[in-house]
C-alpha positions in Angstrom: 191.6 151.8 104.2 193.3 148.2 104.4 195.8 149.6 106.7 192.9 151.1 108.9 191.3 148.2 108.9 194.5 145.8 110.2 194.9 148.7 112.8 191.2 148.0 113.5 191.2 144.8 114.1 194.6 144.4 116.2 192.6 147.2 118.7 190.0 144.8 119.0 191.9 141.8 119.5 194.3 143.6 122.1 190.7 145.1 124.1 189.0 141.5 123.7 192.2 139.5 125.0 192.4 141.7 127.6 189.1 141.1 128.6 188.9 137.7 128.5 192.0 137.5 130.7 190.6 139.6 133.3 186.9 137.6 133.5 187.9 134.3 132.7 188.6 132.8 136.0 191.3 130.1 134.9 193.9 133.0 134.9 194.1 132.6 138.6 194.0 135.9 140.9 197.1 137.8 142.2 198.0 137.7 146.0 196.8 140.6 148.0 197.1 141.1 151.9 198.8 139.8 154.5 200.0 137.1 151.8 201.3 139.2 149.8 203.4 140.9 152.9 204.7 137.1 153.6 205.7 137.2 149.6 208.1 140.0 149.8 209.5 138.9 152.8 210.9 136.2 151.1 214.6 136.8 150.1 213.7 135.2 147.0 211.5 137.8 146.1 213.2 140.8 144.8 211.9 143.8 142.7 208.5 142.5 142.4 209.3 138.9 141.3 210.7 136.0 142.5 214.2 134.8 141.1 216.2 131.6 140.5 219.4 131.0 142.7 221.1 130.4 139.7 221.5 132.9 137.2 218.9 131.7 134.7 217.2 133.1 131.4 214.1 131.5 130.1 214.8 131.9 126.5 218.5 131.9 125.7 218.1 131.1 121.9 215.3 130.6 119.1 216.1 128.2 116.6 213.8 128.6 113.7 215.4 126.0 111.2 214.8 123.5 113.7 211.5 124.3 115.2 210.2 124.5 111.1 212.1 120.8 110.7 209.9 119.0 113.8 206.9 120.8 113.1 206.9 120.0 109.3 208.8 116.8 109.6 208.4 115.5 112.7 206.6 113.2 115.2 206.1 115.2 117.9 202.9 113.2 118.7 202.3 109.5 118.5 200.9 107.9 115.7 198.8 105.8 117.6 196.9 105.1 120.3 198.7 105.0 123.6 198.4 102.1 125.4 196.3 103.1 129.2 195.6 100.6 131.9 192.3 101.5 133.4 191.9 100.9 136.8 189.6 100.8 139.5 192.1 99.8 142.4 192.6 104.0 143.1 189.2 103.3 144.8 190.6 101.1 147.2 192.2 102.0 150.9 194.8 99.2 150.7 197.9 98.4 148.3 196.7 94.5 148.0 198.5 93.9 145.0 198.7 90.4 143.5 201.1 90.5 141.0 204.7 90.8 141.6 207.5 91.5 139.7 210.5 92.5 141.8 213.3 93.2 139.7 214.7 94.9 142.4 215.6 92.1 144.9 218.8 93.2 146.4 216.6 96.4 148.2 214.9 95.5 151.4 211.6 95.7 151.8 209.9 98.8 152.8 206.5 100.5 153.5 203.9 99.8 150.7 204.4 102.4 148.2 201.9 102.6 145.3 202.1 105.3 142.1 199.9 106.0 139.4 201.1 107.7 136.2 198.4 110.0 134.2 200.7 111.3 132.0 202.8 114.7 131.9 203.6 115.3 135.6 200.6 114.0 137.0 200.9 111.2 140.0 199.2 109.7 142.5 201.6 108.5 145.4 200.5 106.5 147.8 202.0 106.1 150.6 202.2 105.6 154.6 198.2 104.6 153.6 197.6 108.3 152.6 196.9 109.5 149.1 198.8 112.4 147.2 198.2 113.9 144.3 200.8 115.5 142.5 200.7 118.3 140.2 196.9 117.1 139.1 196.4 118.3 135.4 193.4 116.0 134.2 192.5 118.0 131.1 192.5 118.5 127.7 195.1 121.0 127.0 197.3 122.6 128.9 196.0 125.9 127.9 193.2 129.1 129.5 191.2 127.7 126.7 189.7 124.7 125.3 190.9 125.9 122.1 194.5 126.4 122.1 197.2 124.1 123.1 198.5 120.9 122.4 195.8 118.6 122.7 196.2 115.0 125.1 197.6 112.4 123.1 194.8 110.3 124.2 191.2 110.8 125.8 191.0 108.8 128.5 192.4 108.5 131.9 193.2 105.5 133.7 190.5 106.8 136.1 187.3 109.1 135.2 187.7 112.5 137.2 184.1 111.8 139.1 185.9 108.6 140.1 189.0 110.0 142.0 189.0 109.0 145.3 189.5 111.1 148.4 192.3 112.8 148.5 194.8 113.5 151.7 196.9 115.9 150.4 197.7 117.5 146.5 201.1 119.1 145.9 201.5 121.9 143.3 204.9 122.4 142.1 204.1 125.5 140.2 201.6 127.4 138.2 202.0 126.5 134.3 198.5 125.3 132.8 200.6 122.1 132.2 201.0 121.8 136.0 197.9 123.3 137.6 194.7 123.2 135.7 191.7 125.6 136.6 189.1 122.4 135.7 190.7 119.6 137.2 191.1 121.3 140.9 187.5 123.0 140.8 186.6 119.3 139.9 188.3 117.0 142.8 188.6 120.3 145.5 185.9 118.9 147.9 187.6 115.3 147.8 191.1 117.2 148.9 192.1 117.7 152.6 195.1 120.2 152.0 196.8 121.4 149.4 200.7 122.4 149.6 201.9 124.9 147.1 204.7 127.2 146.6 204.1 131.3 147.6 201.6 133.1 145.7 199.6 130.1 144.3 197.2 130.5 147.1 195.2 133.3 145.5 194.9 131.2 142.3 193.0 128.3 144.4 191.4 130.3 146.9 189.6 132.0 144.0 188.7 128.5 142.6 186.7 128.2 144.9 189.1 126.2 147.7 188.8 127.1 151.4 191.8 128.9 153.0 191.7 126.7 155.6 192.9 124.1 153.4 196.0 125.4 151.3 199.3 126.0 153.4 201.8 128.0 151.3 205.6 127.7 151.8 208.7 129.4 150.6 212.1 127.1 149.9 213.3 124.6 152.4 210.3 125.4 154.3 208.9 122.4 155.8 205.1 120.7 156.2 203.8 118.3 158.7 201.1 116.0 157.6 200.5 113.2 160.2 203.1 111.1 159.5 204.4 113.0 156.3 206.6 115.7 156.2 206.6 117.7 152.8 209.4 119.9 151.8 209.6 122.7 149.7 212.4 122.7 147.3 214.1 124.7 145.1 213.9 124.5 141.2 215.2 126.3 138.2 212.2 127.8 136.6 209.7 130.1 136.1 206.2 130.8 136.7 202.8 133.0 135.3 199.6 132.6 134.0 199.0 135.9 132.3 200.4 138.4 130.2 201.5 140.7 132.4 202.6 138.1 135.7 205.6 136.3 135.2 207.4 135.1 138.2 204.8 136.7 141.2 204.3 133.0 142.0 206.9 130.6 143.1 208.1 127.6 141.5 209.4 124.4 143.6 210.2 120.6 143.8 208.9 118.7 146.5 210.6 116.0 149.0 208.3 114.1 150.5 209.3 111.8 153.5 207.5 109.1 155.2 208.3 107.0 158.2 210.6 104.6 156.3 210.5 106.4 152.9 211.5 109.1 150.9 211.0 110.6 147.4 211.8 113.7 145.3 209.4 115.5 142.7 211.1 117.5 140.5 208.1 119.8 139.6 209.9 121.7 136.1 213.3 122.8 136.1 216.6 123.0 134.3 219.6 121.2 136.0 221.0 122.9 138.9 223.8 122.6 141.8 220.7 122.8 144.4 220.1 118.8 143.4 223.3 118.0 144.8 222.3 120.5 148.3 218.9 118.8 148.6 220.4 115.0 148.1 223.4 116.1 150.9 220.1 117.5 153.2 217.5 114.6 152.2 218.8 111.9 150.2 219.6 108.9 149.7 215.6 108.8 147.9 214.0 106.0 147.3 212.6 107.4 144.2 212.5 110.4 142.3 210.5 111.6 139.4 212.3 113.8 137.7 211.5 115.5 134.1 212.9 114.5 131.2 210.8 115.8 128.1 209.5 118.8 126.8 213.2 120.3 126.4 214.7 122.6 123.8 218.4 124.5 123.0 216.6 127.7 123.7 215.1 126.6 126.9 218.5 124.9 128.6 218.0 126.8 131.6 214.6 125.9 132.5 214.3 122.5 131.4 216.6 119.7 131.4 217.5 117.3 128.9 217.5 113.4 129.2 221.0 113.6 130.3 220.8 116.2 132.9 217.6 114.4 134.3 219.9 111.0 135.0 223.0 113.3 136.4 220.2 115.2 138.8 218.4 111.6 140.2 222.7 110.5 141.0 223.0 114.0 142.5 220.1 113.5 144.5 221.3 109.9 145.3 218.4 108.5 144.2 218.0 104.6 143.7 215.0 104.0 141.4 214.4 107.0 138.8 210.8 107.3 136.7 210.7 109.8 133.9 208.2 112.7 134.0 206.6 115.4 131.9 206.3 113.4 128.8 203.9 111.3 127.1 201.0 113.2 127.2 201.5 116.5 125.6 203.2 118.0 122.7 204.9 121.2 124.2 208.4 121.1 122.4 209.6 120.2 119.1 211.2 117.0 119.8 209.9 113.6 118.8 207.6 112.4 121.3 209.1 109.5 122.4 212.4 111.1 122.2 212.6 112.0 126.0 212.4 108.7 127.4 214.8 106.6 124.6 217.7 108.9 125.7 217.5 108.9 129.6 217.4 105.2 129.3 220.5 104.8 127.2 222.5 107.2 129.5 220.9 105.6 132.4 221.8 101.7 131.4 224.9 103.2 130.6 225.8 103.9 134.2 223.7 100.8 135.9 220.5 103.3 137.2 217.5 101.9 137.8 214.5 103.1 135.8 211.0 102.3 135.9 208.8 103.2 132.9 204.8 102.2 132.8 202.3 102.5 131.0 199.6 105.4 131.9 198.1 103.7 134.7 200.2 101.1 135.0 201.2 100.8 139.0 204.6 101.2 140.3 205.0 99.4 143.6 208.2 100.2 145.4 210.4 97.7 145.8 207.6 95.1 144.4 206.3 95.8 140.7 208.5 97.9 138.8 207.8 97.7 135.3 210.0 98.3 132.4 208.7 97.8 129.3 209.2 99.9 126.1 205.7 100.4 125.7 206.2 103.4 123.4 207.5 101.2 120.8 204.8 98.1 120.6 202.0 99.2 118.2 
């Protein structure tokens, strides 16, 4: 009878998660059409999925002694309250910034370039007087459900959601909940002119409720016009899915984002890769990059790169200011959480690179207000 039981109740489970996968519209939608026809055209779509350049395989080792050492033992979240500078000024149409603290003299001066950090791999860029919003995940957890995940190390945002200002342009690098979250694009959708985002992550929006019209999907090394911005699709090393049964029917990307006097790299997720080195020989040298640095495992080295690789892809890239990404807002690996951040900057000091690290919030102006404080570490 127990064992009927068990049986019993893994049937249910199996029918009820299914179900709640295929009605629950966070899951996304799967491409159909004429889009779909565009997908496997792609010659980096092959038997149904899309593939990495590089030979790559998303789990290449499970280390349980260490996994049950971090979880038990470690501080894989903060034990206090992250410091957030709340701000108004996203509001604002110009980059009037008072306060200056350029610790970056011997570069020239360039266009006005303004960034806002929300944690993880959400940014907003400003730039060439246009707003960008990159990979905007504004929730709770990274998760289909309010329930599960790894929860925000803190509340609030440096901005309320309501608040976000109109947006010219949001660029998805791929479709992990970490990266694109159903509630925060049904929330700031009708504020958005166009959204740019790898193949395949169309459907997901378009059944969110976002206008055709509005999303342009490319494929690698395919380019964008925007005005005066040109957006890039780049390759990365990683992976993609939403669902069960959907791994890798969406592309995954970086971004390179040029302006009339400026240009900068988004990494989006990815382990390290020779295709840095191609896109710095095609694009670079980059003003700034945001690369990722955190959420990193052994078992994952192919997907996600450590501290080390993060400083050896911003010099492949020929980058000349570096800010750390993916971090700081979620526990999604078993590393201490300020971990990520403590070992680019040794290796980076080490070889003279320039880093910038705020606080959530905290503006970046380019070539202006770069700050560098270890913020993580004042309680």
């Amino acid at each position: 009878m127990i064992l009927q039981y068990i049986v019993l109740i893994l049937i249910l489970s199996l029918i009820g998660g299914i179900i709640f996968i295929n009605v629950s519209p966070q899951f996304g939608a799967k491409t159909i059409g004429a889009n779909y026809e565009r997908i496997k055209r792609s010659k980096n779509f092959k038997d149904g999925k899309f593939r990495n350049i590089e030979k790559t395989t998303t789990m290449t080792k499970i280390d349980l002694a260490s996994m049950s050492k971090f979880f038990i033992k470690g501080n894989t979240v903060p034990n206090f309250t992250i410091p957030i500078e709340k701000s108004d000024s996203l509001k604002k149409d110009s980059l009037d910034i008072t306060v200056v603290n350029n610790n970056l003299d011997s570069y020239k001066q360039k266009s006005n370039v303004k960034v806002t950090w929300f944690g993880h791999s959400t940014l907003l860029l400003e730039v060439n007087n246009k707003k960008i919003f990159l990979d905007p995940m504004l929730g709770k957890r990274p998760s289909p459900h309010p329930w599960f995940g790894s929860k925000r190390f803190n509340e609030d945002l440096p901005i309320k959601i309501e608040d976000i200002p109109q947006i010219d342009v949001v660029l998805i690098s791929h479709d992990h909940y970490d990266h694109l979250d159903y509630w925060s694009i049904t929330k700031i959708k009708d504020k958005v002119k166009m959204f740019y985002v790898p193949l395949g992550v169309a459907a997901h929006l378009k059944s969110w409720g976002v206008d055709q019209s509005k999303i342009v999907e490319l494929d690698w090394w395919e380019e964008a016009e925007f005005e005066e911005l040109t957006f890039v699709s780049t390759p990365s090393r990683h992976f993609s899915g939403r669902g069960l049964f959907n791994k890798d029917s969406t592309l995954w990307c970086s971004w390179v984002i040029k302006g009339e006097d400026t240009k900068i790299f988004f990494s989006g997720d990815g382990g390290y890769s020779k295709t840095f080195k191609e896109i710095g020989e095609k694009f670079g040298p980059f003003d700034l990059t945001f690369l990722e640095c955190g959420q990193y495992n052994e078992g994952w080295s192919e997907i996600h790169m450590i501290p080390e690789e993060t400083v050896q892809a911003h010099i492949d890239l020929r980058g000349e200011l570096l800010m750390p990404i993916h971090w700081g807002a979620f526990k999604l690996s078993i590393h201490p959480w300020q971990e990520p951040v403590e070992r680019l900057l040794k290796n980076a000091n080490s070889l003279n690179i320039n880093v910038t690290t705020p606080k959530i919030g905290e503006p970046v102006i380019l070539y202006k207000s770069v700050p560098s404080s270890n913020w993580w570490n004042i309680i």
